[in-house]
N, C-alpha and C positions, 0 to 999 in steps of 0.2 A: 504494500500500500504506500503511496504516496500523497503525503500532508503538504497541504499550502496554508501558508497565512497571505493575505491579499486586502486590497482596498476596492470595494466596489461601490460606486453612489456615495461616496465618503464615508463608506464604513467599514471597519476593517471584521474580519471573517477568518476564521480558518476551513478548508475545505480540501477533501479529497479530489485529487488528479486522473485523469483516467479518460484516454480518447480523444483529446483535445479539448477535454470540455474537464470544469469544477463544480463538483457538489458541497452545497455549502451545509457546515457542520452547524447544528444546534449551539453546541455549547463549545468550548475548547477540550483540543483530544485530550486532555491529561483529566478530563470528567468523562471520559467516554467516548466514543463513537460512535452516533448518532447524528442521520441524516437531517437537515431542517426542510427537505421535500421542495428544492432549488438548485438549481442546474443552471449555468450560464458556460457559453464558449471560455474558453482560459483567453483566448485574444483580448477580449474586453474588461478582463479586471488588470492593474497593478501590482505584479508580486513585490510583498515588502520581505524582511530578514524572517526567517522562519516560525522565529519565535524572539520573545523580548525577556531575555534570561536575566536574572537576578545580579548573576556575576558568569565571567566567560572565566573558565582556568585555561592551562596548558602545559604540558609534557615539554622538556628539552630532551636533546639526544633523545629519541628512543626506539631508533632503527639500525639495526646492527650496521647494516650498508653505509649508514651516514655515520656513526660513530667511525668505523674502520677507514672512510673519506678524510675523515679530519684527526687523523692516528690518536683517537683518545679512548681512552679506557670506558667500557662501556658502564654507567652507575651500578650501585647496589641498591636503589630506591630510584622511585620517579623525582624525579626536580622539575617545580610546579614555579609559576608564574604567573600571573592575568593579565588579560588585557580589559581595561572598561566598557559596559557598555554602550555609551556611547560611538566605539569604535566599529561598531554593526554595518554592514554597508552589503545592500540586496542583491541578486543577480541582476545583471545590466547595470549596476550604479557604478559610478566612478570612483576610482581608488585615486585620490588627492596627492599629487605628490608634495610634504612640504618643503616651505621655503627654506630650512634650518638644517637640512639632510643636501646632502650631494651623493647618497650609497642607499637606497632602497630597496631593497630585495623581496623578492616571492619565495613563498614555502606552501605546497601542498599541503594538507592535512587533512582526514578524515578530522570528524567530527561530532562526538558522542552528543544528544539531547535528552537528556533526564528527564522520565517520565509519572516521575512522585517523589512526593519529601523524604529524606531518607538521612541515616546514619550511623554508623559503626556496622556499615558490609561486612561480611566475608564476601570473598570474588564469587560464591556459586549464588549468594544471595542476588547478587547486583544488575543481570538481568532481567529480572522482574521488575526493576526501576528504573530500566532506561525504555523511553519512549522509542526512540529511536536512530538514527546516523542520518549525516548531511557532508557536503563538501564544505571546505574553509580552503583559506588565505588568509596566513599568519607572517602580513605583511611586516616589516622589520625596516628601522632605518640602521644601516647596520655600523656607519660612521658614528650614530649616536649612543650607540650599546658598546661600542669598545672605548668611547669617551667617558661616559658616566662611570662607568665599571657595575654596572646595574640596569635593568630593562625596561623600567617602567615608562620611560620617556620614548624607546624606540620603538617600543611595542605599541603605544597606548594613543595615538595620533588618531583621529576621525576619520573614517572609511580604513583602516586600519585591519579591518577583520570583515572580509566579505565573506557569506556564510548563504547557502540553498544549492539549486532555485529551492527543492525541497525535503521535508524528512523522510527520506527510509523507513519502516518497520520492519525490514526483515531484520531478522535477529542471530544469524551467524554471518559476520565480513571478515573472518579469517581469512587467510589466501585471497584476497580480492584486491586486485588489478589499480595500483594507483598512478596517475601521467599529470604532470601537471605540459602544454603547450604555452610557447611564448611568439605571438606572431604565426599559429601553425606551425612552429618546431618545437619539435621536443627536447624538452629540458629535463624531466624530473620521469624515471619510470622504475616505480618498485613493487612490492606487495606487501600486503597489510602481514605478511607470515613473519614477515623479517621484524614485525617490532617487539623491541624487548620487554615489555609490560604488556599485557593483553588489554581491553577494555575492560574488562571483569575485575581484572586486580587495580588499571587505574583507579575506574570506581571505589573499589573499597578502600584502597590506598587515603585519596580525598576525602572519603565520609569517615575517618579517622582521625581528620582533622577540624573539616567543619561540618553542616549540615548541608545537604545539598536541598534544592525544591525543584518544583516543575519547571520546564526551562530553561536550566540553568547548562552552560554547554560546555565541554571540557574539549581543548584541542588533541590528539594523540602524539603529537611529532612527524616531523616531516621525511623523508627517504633522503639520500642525496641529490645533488644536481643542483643547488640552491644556488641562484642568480640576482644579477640586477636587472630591475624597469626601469624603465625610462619615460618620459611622456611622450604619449603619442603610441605606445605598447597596448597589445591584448593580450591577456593572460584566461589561459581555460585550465579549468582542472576538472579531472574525469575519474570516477574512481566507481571500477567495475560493476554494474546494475543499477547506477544512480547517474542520474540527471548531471549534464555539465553545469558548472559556476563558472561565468564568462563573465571580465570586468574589462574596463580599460582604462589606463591611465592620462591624467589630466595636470596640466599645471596647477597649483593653487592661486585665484585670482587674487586681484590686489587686495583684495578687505577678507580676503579668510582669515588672517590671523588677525582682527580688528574684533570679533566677537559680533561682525556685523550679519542678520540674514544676507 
């Protein structure tokens, strides 16, 4: 099954995918799944970010391929990060590049979406509490992460985290197929086999620290192949049975960093 959140007639909705057309859910999936007896073409509505998570996490290193790429010792735990949510950014919306960076990079990433409130997992529990997976783009200004010696600035930039078009509920993406293209070349191709931490044990790993809720969405880490945008770049990521995440990069106008609409 494929989940959309969207704007149609200026209201937003979540709704199942199927056919080129969306059926609009009653309530939100994390209450159920239940039709509202409304159907409209997918042409006509707006997809927004998939969901509006609480807080986004994320995984570093945690693909053997890419640990081995950059000769570092692979961890003994997940090493976890956020990005804000403000830094949400839908399929088709532009990735900003800012003014303050001259090295911004793409990273593939699957991306877990919790599907109930939850805490202190085991990994066989943590299934039951995820909603579902989506694509990401755990964009990175990477001159500003080796500057600070900490990521919260390069990580955390607006449109920073493009994330759809939408959620997955199948419930095994082991061995599935992940590419991210730059321009229609490939840049980035691994499988979800190679990561060191499964989702399962991510999950529990986090609800050992905080409490997760509905929505709230955990990066996994990226494969090798990690590059720089540029403006004027299209970035797709594809990851085996789910929908591409296609952005493209834009200058930031003169009044983005002004705080202006």
């Amino acid at each position: 099954m494929r989940i959309a959140r969207y704007l149609y007639k200026r209201h937003i909705h979540f709704g199942i995918v199927e056919d080129g057309n969306i059926e609009e859910l009653e309530k939100t999936p994390f209450t159920g799944i239940k039709s509202a007896g409304r159907s409209y073409p997918l042409a006509e509505v707006e997809l927004l970010s998939p969901v509006e998570p609480s807080k986004i996490l994320a995984v570093g290193l945690n693909y053997l391929d890419h640990a081995r790429e950059l000769g570092l010792k692979t961890p003994d735990e997940p090493v976890l990060f956020s990005k804000p949510p403000s830094a949400l950014l839908p399929h088709g919306g532009d990735i900003v590049y800012p003014r303050m960076s001259a090295e911004v990079d793409y990273e593939a990433e699957l991306a877990i979406v919790m599907g109930a409130q939850c805490r202190l997992l085991t990994p066989e529990e943590a299934a039951a509490h995820i909603l579902g997976y989506t694509c990401a783009n755990d964009v990175t200004a990477r001159d500003l992460q080796r500057l600070d010696g900490q990521w919260t600035r390069a990580k955390g930039f607006d449109t920073f985290c493009p994330l759809g078009p939408y959620i997955s509920t199948d419930e095994d993406v082991c061995g599935r197929r992940i590419e991210l293209r730059l321009n229609g070349q490939l840049r980035q191709s691994s499988s979800t086999e190679h990561m060191i931490f499964s989702c399962a044990e991510v999950v529990s790993f986090v609800s050992h620290i905080m409490t997760l809720y509905p929505g709230d969405v955990i990066l996994t880490g990226t494969p090798p192949g990690v590059g720089q945008l540029r403006v004027g770049d299209e970035v797709e990521i594809e990851i085996e049975g789910m929908d591409v995440l296609r952005n493209k990069v834009v200058a930031a106008p003169a009044n983005h960093e002004k705080g202006c609409a």
